[in-house]
MARVEX-486827 format. One line per 5 residues: number of its first residue (from 1); for each residue x, y, z of C-alpha. Coordinates in steps of 0.1 Angstrom, whole numbers, plus 2048, in hexadecimal, padded with zeros to 3 digits. Each point is the difference from the previous one (the first is absolute). Layout:
NUM> X,Y,Z | ... $
END
This chain:
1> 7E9,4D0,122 | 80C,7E0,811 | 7F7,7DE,7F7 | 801,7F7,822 | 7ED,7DF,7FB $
6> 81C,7F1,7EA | 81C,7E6,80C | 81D,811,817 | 817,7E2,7F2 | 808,7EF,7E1 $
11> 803,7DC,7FC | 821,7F4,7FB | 809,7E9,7DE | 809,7E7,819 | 7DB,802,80A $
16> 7EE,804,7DE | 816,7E1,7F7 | 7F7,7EE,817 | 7D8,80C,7FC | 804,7F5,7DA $
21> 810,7DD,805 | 7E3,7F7,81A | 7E8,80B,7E6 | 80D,7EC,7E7 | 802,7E1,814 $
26> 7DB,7FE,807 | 7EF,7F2,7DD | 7E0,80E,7F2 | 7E4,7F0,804 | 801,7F9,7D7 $
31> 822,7EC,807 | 7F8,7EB,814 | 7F9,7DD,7F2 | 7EC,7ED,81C | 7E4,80C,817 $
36> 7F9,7ED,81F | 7DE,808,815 | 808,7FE,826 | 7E7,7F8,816 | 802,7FE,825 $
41> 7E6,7FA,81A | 805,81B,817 | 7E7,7F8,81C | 80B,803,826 | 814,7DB,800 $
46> 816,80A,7E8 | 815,81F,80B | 81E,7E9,803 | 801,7F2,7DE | 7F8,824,7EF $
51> 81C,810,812 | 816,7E2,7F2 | 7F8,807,7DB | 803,822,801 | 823,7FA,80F $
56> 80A,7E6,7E0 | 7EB,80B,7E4 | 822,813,7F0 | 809,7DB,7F9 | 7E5,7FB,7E5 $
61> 80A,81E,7EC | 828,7F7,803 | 7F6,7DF,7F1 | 7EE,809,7E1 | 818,816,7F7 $
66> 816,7EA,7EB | 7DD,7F6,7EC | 7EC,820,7FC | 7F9,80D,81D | 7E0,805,815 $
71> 7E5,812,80D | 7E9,7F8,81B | 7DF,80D,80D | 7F9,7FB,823 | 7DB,7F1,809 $
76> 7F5,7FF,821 | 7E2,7FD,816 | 7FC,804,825 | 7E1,80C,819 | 7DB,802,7F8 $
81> 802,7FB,7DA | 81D,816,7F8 | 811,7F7,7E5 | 81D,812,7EB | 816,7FA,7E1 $
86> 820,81B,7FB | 809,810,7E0 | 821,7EB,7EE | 81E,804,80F | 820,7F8,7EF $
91> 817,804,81F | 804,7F1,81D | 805,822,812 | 7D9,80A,7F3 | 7F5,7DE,80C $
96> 80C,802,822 | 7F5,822,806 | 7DB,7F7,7FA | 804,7E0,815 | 80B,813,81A $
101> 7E6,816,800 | 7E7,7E3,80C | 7F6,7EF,81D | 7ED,7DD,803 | 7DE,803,80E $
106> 7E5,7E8,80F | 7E4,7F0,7E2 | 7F9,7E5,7E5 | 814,7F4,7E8 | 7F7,80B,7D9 $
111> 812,7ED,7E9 | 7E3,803,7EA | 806,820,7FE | 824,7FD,7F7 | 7FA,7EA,7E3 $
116> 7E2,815,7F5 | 814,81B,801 | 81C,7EE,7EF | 7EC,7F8,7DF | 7F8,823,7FD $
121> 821,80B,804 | 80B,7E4,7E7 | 7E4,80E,7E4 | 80E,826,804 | 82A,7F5,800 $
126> 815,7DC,7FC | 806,7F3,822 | 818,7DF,802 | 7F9,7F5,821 | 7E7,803,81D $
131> 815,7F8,827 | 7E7,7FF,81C | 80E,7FC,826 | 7E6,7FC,818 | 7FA,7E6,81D $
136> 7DB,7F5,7FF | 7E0,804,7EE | 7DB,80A,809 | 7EF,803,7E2 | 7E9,7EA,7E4 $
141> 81A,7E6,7F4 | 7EA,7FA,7DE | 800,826,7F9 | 821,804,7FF | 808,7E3,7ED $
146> 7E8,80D,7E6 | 817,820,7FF | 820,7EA,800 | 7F4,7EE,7DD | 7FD,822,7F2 $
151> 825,80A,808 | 807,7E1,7F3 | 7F1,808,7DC | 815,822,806 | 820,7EA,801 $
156> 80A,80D,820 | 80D,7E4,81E | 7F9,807,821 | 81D,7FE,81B | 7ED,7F6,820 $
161> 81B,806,81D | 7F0,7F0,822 | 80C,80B,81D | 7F6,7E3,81C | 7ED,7E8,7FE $
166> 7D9,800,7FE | 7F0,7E5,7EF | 7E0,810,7EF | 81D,81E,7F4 | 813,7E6,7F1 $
171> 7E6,7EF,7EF | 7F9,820,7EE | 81E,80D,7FC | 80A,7E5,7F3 | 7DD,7FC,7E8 $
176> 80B,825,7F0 | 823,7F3,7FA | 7F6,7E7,7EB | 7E2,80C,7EC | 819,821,7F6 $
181> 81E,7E4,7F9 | 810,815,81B | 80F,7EE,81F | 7FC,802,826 | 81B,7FD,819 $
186> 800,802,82A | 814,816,812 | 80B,7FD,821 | 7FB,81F,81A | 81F,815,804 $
191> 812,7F1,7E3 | 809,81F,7F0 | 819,7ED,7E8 | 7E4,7E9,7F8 | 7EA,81A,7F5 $
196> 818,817,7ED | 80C,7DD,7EC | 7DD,800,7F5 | 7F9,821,7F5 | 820,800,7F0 $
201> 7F6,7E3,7EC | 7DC,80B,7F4 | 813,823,7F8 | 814,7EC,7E9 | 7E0,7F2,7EF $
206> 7EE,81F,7FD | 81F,810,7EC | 80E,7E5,7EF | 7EC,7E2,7FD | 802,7DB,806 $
211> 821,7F9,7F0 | 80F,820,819 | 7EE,7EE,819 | 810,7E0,7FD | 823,810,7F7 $
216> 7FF,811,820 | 7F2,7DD,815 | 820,7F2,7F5 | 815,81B,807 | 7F0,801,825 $
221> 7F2,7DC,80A | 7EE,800,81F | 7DC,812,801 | 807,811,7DE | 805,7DE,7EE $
226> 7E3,7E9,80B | 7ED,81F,7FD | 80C,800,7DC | 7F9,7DE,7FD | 7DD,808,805 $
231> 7FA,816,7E5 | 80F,7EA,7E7 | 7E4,7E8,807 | 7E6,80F,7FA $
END
């Protein structure tokens, strides 16, 4: 009787090789030394800056490679309430195909969420850094400082990326920053380089620490430095 349900064709070598060496590039999650929380507000303003770092998030994993290597959960929240947080990926490949998968739309802001959710995640796994991107902020300002000092007792700094430039955002962003002995830092709209410079920098952190940090400031200037600047203030 005929096994008509198996392959027609065989793969090549050439193709198992090159199925192998993929494979192999791609870490396991247990190799990896820094984990970095990405959190993006995904409501209806902010389609053009989600497209953008789903575009130049491959840059954060090709920078930690020299020092360990990274993974990154993606956190996002968008719409009436909805809120999400990927499982680790350790490629930028498995990155970009969840961000592509999403689409910003219309509702509040929920940072408290994210750091909420951050703690818990820090209580089940290490996590070196938090990096939130968003562009304003709608929520109780004392409540999410209250969940800021306990990331702080966690030891994790939070990386507060502002896109634009709303005062009462900034004032918190800014708050979170320094009660986590993270930093914050404003980005412009459209500066793709800008942003990329910044994830590449708190990427850096997550995997390798303050001294990689500053190591790589120097190497880069710009952005990346006073960045690293910050962090060796606090």
């Amino acid at each position: 009787m005929a096994k008509n349900n198996l392959p027609t064709e065989r793969s090549s070598s050439r193709d198992v090789d090159a199925f192998l060496a993929k494979a192999a590039s791609i870490p396991a999650l247990s190799q990896v030394k820094g984990r970095l929380i990405f959190a993006i507000d995904a409501t209806m303003s902010r389609q053009p800056t989600w497209d953008r770092a789903a575009e130049i998030q491959t840059e954060m994993f090709r920078v930690t490679y020299a020092v360990g290597g990274l993974a990154v959960q993606l956190v996002f929240f968008r719409g009436f309430g909805e809120f999400e947080a990927s499982e680790w990926a350790t490629s930028p490949s498995a990155l970009a195909k969840r961000m592509q998968g999403v689409t910003c739309r219309s509702g509040s802001t929920q940072l408290h969420r994210v750091l909420v959710h951050t703690i818990a995640e820090a209580r089940r796994t290490k996590v070196g850094t938090l990096v939130y991107v968003g562009d304003c902020f709608e929520e109780d300002a004392e409540a999410v400082a209250a969940e800021a000092a306990k990331l702080a007792l966690l030891g994790i700094p939070a990386f507060m990326f502002h896109e634009g430039h709303d005062p009462n955002a900034e004032a918190v962003f800014r708050d979170v920053a320094r009660l986590t002995h993270g930093v914050y830092a404003r980005f412009d709209a459209g500066s793709a380089r800008q942003l990329r410079d910044l994830l590449s920098a708190a990427a850096v952190y997550a995997a390798g620490g303050s001294l990689a940090l500053k190591d790589y400031g120097n190497r880069m200037g710009g952005e990346v430095l006073r960045l690293s600047r910050g962090m060796e203030k606090k």
